[in-house]
C-alpha positions as CSV (number, residue, x, y, z in Angstrom):
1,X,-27.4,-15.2,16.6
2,X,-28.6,-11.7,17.6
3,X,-28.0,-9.4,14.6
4,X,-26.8,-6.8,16.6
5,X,-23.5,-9.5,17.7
6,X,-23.1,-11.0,14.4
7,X,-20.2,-8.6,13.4
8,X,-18.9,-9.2,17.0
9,X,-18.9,-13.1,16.7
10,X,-17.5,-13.0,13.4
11,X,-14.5,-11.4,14.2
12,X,-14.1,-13.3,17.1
13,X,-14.7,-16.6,15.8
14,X,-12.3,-16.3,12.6
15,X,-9.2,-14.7,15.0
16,X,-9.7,-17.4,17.0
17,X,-9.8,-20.1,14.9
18,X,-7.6,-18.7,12.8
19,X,-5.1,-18.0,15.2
20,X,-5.6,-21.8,16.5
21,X,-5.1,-23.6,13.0
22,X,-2.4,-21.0,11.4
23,X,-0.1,-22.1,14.3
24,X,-0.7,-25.7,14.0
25,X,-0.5,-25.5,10.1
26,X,3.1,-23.9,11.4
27,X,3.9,-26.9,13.7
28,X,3.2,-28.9,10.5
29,X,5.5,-26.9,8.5
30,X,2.7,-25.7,6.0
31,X,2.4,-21.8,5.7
32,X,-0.2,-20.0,8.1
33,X,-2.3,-19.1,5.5
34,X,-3.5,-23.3,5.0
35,X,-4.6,-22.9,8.1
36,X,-6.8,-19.8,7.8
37,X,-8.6,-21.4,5.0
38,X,-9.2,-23.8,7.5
39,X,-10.7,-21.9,9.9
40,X,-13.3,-20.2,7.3
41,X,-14.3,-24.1,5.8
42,X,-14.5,-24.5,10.3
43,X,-16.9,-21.6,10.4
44,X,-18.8,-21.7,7.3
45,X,-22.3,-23.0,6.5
46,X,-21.1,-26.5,4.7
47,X,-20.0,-27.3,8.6
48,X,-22.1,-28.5,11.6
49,X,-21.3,-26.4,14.2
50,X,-20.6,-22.3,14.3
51,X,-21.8,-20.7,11.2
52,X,-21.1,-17.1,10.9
53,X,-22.2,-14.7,8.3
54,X,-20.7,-14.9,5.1
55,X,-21.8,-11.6,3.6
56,X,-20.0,-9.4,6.5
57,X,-17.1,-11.7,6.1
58,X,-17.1,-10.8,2.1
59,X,-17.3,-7.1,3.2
60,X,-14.4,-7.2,6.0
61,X,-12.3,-9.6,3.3
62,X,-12.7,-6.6,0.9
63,X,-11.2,-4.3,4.0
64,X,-8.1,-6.8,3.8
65,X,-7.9,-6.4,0.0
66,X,-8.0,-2.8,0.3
67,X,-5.7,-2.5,3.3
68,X,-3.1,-4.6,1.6
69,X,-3.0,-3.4,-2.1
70,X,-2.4,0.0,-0.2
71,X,0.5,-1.0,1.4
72,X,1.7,-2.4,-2.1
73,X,1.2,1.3,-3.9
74,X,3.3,2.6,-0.7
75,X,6.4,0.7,-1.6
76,X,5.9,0.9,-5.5
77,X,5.8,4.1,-7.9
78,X,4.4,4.8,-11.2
79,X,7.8,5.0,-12.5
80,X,7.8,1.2,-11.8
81,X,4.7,0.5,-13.6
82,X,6.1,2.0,-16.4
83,X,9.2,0.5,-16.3
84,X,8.0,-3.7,-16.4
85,X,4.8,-2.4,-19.1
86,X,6.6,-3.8,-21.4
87,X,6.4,-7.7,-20.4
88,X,3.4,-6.9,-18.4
89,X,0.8,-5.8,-20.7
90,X,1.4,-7.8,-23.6
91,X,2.0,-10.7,-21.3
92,X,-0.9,-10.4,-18.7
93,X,-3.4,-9.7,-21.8
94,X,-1.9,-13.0,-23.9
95,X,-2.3,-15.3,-21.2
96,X,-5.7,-13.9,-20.1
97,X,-6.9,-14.9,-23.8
98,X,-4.7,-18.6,-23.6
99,X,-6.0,-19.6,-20.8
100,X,-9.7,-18.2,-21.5
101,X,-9.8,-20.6,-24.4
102,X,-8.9,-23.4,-22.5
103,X,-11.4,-23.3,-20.2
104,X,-13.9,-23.2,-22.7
105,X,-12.3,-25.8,-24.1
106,X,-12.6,-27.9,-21.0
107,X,-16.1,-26.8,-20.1
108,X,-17.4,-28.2,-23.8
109,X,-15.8,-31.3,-22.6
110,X,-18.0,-32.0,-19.7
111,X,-21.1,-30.5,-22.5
112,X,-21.2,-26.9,-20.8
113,X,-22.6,-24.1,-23.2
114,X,-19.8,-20.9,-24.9
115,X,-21.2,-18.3,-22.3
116,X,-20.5,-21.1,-19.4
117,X,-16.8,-21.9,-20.9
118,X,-16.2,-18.1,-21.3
119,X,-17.1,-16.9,-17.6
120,X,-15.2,-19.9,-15.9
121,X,-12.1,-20.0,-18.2
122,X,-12.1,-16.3,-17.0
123,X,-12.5,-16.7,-13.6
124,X,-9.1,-19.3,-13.8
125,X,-7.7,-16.9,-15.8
126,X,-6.9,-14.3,-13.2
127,X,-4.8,-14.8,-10.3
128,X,-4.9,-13.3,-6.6
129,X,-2.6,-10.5,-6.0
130,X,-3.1,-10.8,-2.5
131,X,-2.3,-14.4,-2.3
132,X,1.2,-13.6,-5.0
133,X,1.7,-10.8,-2.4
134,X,1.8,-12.9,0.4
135,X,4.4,-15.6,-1.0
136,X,6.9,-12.6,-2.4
137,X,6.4,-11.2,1.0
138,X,7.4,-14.4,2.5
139,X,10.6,-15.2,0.3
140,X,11.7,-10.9,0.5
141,X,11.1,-10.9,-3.2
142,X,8.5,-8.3,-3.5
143,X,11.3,-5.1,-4.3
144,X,13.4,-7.5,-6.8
145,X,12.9,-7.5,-10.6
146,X,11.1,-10.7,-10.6
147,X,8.7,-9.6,-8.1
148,X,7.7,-6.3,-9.9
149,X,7.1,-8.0,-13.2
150,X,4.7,-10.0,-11.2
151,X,3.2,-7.7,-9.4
152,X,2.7,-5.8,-12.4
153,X,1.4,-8.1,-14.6
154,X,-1.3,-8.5,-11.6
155,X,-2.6,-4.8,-11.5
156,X,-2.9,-5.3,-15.6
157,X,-5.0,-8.2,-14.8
158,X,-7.2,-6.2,-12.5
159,X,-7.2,-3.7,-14.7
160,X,-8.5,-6.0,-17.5
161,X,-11.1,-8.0,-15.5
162,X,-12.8,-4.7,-14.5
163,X,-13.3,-4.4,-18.4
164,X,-14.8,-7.9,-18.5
165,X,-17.2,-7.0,-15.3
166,X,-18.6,-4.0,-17.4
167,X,-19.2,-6.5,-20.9
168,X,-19.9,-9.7,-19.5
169,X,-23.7,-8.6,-18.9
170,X,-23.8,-6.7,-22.2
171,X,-22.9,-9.6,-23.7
172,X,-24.7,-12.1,-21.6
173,X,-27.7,-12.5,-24.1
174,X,-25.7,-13.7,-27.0
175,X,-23.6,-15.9,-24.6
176,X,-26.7,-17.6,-24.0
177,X,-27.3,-15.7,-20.6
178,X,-30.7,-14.2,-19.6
179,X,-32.2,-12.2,-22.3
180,X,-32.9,-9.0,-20.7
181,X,-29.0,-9.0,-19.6
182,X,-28.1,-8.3,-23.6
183,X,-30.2,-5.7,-23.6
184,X,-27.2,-3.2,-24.7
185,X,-26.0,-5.6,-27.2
186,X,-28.7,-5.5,-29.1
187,X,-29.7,-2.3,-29.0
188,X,-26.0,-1.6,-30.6
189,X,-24.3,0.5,-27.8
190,X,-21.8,-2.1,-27.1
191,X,-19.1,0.2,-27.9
192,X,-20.3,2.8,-26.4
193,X,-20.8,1.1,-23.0
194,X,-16.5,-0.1,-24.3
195,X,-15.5,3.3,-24.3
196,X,-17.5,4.5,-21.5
197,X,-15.8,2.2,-19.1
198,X,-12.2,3.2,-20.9
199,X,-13.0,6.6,-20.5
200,X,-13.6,6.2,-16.8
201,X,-10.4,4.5,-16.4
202,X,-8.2,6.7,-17.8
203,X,-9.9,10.0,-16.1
204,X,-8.9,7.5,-13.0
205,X,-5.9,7.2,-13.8
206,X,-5.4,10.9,-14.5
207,X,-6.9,12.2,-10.9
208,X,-4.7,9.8,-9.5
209,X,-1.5,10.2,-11.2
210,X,-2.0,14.6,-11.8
211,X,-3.9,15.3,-9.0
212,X,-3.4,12.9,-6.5
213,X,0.2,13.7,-5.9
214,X,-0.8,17.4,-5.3
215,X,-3.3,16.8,-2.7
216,X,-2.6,13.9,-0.8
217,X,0.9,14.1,0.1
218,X,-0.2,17.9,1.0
219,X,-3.3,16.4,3.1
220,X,-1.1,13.9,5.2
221,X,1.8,16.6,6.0
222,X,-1.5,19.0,7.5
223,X,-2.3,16.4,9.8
224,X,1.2,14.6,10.6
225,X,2.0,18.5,11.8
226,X,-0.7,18.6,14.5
227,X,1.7,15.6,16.1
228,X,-1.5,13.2,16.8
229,X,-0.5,10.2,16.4
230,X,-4.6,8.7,16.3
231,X,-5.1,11.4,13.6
232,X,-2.2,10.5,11.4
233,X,-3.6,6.4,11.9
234,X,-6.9,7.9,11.0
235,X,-6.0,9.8,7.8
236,X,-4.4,7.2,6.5
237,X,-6.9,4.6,6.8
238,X,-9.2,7.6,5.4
239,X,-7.2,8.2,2.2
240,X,-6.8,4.4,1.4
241,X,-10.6,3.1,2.0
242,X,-12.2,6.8,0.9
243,X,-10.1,6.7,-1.9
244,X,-11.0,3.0,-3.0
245,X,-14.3,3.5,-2.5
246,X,-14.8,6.6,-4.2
247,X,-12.9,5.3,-7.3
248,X,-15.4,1.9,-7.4
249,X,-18.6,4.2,-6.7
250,X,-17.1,7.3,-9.5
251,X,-15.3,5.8,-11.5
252,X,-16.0,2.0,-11.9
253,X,-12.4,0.8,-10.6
254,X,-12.1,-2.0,-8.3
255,X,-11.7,-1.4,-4.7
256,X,-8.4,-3.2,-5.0
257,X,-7.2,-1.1,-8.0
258,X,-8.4,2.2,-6.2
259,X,-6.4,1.2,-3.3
260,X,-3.2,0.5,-4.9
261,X,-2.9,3.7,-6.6
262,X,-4.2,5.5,-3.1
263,X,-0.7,3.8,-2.1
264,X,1.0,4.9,-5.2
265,X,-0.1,8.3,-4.7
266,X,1.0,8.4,-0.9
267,X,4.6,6.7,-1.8
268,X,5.4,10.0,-3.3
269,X,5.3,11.7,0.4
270,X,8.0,11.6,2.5
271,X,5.9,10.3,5.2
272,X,4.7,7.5,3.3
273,X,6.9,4.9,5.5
274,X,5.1,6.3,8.6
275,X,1.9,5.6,6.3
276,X,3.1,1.8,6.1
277,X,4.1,1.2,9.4
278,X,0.7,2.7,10.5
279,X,-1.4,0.6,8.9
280,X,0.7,-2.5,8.9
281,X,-1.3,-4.4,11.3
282,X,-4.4,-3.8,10.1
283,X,-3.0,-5.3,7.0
284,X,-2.3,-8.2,9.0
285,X,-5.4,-8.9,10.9
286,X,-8.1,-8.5,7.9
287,X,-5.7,-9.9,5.0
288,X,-6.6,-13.0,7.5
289,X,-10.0,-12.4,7.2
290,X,-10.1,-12.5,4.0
291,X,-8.1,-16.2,3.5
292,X,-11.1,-17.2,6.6
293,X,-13.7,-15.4,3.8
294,X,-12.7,-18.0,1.2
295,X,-12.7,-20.6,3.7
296,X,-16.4,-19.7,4.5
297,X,-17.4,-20.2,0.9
298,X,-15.9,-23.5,0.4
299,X,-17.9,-26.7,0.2
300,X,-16.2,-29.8,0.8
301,X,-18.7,-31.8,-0.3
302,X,-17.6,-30.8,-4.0
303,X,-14.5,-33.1,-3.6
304,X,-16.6,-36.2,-3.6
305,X,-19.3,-35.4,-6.2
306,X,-17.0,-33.9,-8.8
307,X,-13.2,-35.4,-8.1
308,X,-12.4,-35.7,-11.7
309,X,-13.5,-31.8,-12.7
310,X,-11.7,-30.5,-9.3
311,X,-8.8,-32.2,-11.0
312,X,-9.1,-30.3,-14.3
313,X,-9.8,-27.1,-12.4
314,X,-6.6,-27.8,-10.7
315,X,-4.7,-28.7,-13.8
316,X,-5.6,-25.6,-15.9
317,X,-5.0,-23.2,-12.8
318,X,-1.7,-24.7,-11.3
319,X,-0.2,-26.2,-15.0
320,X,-1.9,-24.4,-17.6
321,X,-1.5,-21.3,-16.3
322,X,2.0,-21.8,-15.2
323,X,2.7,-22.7,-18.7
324,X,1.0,-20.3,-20.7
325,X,3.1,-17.2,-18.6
326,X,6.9,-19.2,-18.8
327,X,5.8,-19.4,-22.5
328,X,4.4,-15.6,-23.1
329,X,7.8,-14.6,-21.6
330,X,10.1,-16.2,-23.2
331,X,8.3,-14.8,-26.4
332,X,8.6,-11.7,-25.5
333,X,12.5,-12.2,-25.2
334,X,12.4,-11.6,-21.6
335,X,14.5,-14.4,-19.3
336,X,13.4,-17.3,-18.3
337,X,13.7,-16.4,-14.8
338,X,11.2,-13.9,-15.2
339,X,9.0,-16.6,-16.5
340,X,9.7,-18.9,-13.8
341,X,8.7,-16.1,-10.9
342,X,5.3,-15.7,-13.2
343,X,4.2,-18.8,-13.6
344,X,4.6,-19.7,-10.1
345,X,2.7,-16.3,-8.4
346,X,0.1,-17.2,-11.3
347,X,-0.8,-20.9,-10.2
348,X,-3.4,-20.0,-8.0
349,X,-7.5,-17.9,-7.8
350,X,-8.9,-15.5,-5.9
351,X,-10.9,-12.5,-5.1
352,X,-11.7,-11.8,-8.7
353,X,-12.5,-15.2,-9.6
354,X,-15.4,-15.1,-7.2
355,X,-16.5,-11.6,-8.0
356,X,-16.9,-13.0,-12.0
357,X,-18.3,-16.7,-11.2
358,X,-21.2,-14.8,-8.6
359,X,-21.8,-12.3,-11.8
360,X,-22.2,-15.2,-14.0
361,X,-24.6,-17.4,-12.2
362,X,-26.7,-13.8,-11.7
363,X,-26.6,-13.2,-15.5
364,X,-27.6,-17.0,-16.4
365,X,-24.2,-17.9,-17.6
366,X,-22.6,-20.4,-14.9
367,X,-24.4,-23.3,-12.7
368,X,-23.9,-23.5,-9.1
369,X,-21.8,-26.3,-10.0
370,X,-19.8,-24.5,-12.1
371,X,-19.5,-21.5,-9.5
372,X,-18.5,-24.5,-6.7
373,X,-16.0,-25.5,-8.6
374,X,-14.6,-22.1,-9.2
375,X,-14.4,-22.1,-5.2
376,X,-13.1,-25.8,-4.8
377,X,-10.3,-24.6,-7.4
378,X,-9.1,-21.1,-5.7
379,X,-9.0,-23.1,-2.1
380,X,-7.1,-26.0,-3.3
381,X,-4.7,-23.9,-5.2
382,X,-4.5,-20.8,-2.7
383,X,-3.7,-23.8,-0.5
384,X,-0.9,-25.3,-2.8
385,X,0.6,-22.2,-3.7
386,X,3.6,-22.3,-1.9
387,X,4.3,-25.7,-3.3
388,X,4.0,-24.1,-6.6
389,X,6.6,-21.7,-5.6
390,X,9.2,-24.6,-4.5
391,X,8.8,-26.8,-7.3
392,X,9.2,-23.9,-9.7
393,X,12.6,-23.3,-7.6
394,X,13.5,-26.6,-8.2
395,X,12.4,-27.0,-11.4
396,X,14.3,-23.5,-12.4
397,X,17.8,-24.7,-11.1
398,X,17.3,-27.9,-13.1
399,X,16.6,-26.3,-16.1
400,X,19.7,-23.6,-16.1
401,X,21.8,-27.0,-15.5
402,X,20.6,-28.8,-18.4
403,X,20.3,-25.7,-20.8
404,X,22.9,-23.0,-19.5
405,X,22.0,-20.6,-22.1
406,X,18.8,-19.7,-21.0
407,X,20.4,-18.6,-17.9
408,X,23.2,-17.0,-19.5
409,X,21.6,-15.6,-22.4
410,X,18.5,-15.9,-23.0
411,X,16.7,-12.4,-22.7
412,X,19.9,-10.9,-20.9
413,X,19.4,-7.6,-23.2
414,X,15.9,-7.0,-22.1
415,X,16.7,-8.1,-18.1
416,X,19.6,-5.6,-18.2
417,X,17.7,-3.0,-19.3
418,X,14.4,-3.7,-17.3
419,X,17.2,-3.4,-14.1
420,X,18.9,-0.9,-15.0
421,X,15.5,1.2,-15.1
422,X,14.2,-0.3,-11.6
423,X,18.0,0.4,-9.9
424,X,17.6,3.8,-11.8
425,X,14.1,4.3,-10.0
426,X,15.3,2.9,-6.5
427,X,18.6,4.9,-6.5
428,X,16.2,7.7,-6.7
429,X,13.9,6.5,-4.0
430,X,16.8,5.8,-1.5
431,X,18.3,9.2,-2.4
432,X,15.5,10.9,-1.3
433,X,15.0,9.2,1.9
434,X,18.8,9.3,2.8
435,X,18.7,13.4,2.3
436,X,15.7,13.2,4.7
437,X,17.4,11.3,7.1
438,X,20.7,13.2,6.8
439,X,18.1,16.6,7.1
440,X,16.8,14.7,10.7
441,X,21.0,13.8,11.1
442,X,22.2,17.5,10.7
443,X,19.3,18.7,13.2
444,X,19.8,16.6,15.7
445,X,24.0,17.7,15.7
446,X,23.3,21.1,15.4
447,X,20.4,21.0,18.3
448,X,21.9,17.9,21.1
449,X,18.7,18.7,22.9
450,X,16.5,16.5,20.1
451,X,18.8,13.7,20.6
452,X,16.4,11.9,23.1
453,X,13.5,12.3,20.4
454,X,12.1,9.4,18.5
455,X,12.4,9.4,14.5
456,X,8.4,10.3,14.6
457,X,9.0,12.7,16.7
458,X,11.6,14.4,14.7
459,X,9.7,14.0,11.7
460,X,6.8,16.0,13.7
461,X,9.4,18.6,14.4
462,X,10.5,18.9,11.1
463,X,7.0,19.5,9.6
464,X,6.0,21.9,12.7
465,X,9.5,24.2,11.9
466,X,9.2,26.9,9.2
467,X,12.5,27.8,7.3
468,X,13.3,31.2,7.5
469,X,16.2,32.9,6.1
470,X,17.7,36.3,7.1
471,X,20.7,38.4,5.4
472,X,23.2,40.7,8.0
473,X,21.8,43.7,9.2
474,X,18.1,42.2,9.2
475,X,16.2,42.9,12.4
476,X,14.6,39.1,13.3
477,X,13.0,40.6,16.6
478,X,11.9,43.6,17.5
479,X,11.6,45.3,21.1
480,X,8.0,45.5,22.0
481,X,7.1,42.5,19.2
482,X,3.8,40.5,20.6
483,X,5.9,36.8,21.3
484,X,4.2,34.9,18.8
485,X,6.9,32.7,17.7
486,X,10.9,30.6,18.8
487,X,14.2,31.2,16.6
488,X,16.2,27.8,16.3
489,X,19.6,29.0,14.8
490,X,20.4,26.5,11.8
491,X,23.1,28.5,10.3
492,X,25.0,32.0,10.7
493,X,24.9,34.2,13.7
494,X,22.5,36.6,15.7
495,X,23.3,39.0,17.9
496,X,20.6,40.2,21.0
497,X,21.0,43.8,21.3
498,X,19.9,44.8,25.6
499,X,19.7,47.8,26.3
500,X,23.8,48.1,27.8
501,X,25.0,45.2,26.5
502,X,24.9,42.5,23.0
503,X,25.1,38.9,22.8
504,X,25.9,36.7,19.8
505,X,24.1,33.6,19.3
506,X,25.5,30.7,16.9
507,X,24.4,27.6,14.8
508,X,22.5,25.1,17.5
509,X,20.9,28.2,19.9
510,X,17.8,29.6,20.5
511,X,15.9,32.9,21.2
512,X,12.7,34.2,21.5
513,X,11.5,31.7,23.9
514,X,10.9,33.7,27.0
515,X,8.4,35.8,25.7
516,X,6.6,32.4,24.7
517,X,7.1,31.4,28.0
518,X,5.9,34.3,30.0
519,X,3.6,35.2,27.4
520,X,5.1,39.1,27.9
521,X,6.5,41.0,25.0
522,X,9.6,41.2,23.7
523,X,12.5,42.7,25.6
524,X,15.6,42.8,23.1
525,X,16.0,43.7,19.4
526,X,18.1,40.6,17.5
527,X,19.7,41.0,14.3
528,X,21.7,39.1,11.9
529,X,24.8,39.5,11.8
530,X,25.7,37.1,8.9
531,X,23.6,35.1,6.4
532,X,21.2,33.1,8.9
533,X,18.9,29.9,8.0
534,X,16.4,29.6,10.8
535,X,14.1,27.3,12.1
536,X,10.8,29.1,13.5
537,X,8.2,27.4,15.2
538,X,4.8,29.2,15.9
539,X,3.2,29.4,19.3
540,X,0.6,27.3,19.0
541,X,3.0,24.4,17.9
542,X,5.3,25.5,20.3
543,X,2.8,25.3,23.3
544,X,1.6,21.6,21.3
545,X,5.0,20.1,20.8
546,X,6.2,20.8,24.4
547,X,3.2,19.8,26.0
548,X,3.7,16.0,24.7
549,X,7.4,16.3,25.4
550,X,7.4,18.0,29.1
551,X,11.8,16.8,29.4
552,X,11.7,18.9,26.6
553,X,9.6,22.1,27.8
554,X,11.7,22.1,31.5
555,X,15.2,22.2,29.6
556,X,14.0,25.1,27.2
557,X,12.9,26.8,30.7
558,X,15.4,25.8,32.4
559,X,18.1,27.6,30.0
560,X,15.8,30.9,29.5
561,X,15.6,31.2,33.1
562,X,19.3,30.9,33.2
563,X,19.3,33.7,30.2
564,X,17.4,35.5,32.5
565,X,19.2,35.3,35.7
566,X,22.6,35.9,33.5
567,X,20.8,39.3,32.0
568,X,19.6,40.1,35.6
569,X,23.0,39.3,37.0
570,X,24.7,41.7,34.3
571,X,22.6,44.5,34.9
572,X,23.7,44.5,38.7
573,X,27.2,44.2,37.9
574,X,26.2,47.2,35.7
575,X,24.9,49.6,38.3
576,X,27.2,48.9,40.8
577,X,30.2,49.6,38.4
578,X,28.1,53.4,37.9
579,X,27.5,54.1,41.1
580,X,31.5,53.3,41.9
């Protein structure tokens, strides 16, 4: 294959297949995503046939990660962080450790060394939050309680495994790893290179949480105002990869992690739906890629060789996990429903997993077979997720028959209070967007002629107008005035002073148009004549706006020419009266 095509043919070749198997893992009744993984083992080296690359299929998989954990940050805010932090970070750290010890435990059964057991109980340790993201998304669960607590006990998994990616290799040496890999160990700056990475973090999180709000909101209203719709696409997709990237290349943050809080940052805006409905199917096309990525890497042979360890993998991923998480809950007081939702989003690997097995076997740590395994163990379980998820169900509404307390007790306190703060924080959310759309409401009844708009449209309008108010007796327009700008009349009353004759314009008129139109100057003083809240919108956006919306351009010319002919009409009627 031509290196100039490969990109070309991988793209090609994973929609396609993965288009062909997701709808015949459909017809089967198995979820789409079985059927991407499909395609990718279809398409990957450990198949005769089609082999595309596997290192551009990585990259555009990390695209999909990106993509997605943005659109996560656009529907969540750091109020909601805050709010499940506490069964989140205590629970996500806990069972990180748990199920770390397990795996070494099972590794020094099958005679692996500490530093082996330590990178693969890791790897299992951590689940995908793009593959939990994708089964909330599919049962609507993603903007309930349960699905919060999940998601947030994710992003503090994330958080924590970029803390093991910075101290695995300083640590490698004494695992047992290559020698030069300890090199910081033993030279005593371990804690150094500990507080370094926790330093970076937190200035991180700082930008993004003090900062970030400032500009980017800012950034996207600038560019949603010059009404391209291309450009608004653009800046989005700008923000979310620019953002990730910058924060993995500055700051040391996953690309995942920088693009979730790119989200967060944008939910704060206004426009931040636009934002999601934007770059929804992007989210769709390369979150497929990245299922066909993990395809590509599997080897099926590994089944055969090593049944019996595919079956531990399997049973410390899908039970021990799952049981660790129900248990760390119910610990912490929370309910066991909470529990249940966790344990089933955590029975399953991903993109981290991979990211810490390939780091091990370059440090010394982990065997190829060890690293296969890891693979063999995200597919199978990314692949059996969903049947994780309905035996949990199942398994949930059994248990609150046999032991009613733990549904009617059990944790109530701490579940009342967790909703109260996330009904709190989405009573404040839905507050602001109905005001918006009662702001869009009230301008389309006081102005009929932006009735025929779409809701982007009047969103475009709404950035392009600038408020304006005027007390009684203030002179708005001036005779002579260069016609640099239209009045849109929200409240109060104008009056247009001619020369023998004034006219009084209301809530839901215009003026100043026909100098914009004729590009002449202005022919008629206009003053308040009671408190006034104006809409003004400049000539340039004037000329912009109507030149998109021509229906629009003829009716404003249409009634200034009937202005006009009414003013010309007067005058006559004028004269002839004096010369009777």
């Amino acid at each position: 294959m031509p290196h100039d095509v490969a990109l070309i043919a991988l793209i090609a070749a994973g929609f396609v297949f993965a288009a062909i198997f997701g709808y015949l893992a459909d017809r089967l009744h198995l979820p789409p995503l079985v059927g991407y993984l499909v395609a990718g083992v279809i398409i990957g080296s450990s198949t005769p046939g089609f082999v595309a690359d596997v290192s551009l299929a990585s990259q555009l998989a990390e695209i999909g990660v990106i993509l997605l954990m943005f659109g996560v940050g656009l529907h969540f805010s750091a109020a909601d962080l805050l709010a499940v932090r506490g069964v989140a970070i205590p629970g996500a750290i806990g069972q990180i450790a748990i199920a770390t010890v397990l795996g070494v435990g099972l590794t020094s059964l099958w005679g692996w060394s500490v530093g082996a057991g330590v990178v693969f109980g890791l790897s299992l340790a951590v689940a995908s939050t793009v593959v939990l993201l994708k089964a909330l998304e599919e049962r609507n669960l993603v903007s309930s309680t349960n699905g919060r607590v999940a998601v947030g006990w994710l992003i503090v998994e994330d958080l924590a495994m970029v803390l093991a990616l910075v101290l695995l290799p300083a640590f490698a040496g004494v695992l047992g790893g290559h020698a030069d890999a300890g090199e910081h160990a033993a030279s005593g700056s371990i804690w150094l290179t500990i507080g370094m990475t926790l330093l970076k973090v937190a200035a991180f999180a700082a930008v993004a949480i003090f900062i970030g709000p400032r500009v980017v909101p800012w950034l996207l209203t600038s560019v949603a105002r010059t009404g391209s719709r291309e450009l608004f696409t653009l800046s989005v997709l700008a923000i979310a990869l620019g953002i990730a990237f910058g924060a993995a290349e500055i700051f040391g943050v996953s690309f995942a992690l920088g693009a979730f809080f790119a989200g967060l940052v944008m939910s704060e805006s206004h426009l931040s739906h636009r934002a999601a409905a934007d770059s929804l199917p992007l989210q769709n096309a390369f979150s497929v890629l990245f299922f066909v990525s993990v395809g590509m890497l599997f080897d099926p042979s590994v089944l055969i060789r090593e049944p019996l360890m595919i079956i531990g993998v399997l049973a410390l991923i899908m039970l021990g996990k799952s049981l660790i998480a129900f248990g760390v809950v119910l610990l912490l007081r929370y309910p066991a429903s909470i529990g249940f939702a966790v344990a089933a989003g955590l029975a399953q690997i991903g993109e981290f997993s991979f990211i810490l097995a390939g780091l091990g076997v370059s440090l010394g740590l982990l065997t190829r077979e060890g690293q296969d395994l890891i693979l063999a163990g995200a597919i199978l379980s990314i692949t059996l997720n969903p049947l994780a998820f309905y035996a949990t169900e199942k398994l949930e509404k059994w248990t609150f028959a046999r032991w009613p307390f733990l549904a009617n007790k059990y944790g109530m306190a701490k579940q009342d209070g967790l909703r109260r703060q996330l009904t709190a924080i989405n009573k404040q959310r839905e507050e602001r967007d109905r005001q918006h759309h009662l702001e869009i409401e009230q301008l389309i009844e006081t102005f009929p002629m932006f009735a025929e708009l779409d809701d982007n449209e009047h969103e475009e309008l709404l950035l392009l107008f600038r408020p304006r108010s005027a007390s009684p007796g203030d002179r708005v327009i001036r005779t002579g005035d260069r016609g640099d700008s239209m009045f849109f009349i929200a409240s109060g009353a104008v009056e247009v002073q001619l020369e023998d004759d004034e006219i009084r314009l209301g809530a839901g008129s215009f003026f100043g148009e026909m100098a914009l139109l004729t590009g002449a100057r202005r022919t008629a003083d206009v003053v308040a004549v009671d408190f006034c809240q104006l809409f003004v919108l400049d000539r340039r956006d004037f000329n912009l706006f109507m030149s998109r919306h021509p229906q629009l351009r003829a009716a404003v010319s249409r009634m200034a020419r009937e202005r006009q002919e009414s003013n010309v009409s007067r005058q006559r009627r004028d004269l002839s009266q004096d010369a009777g």
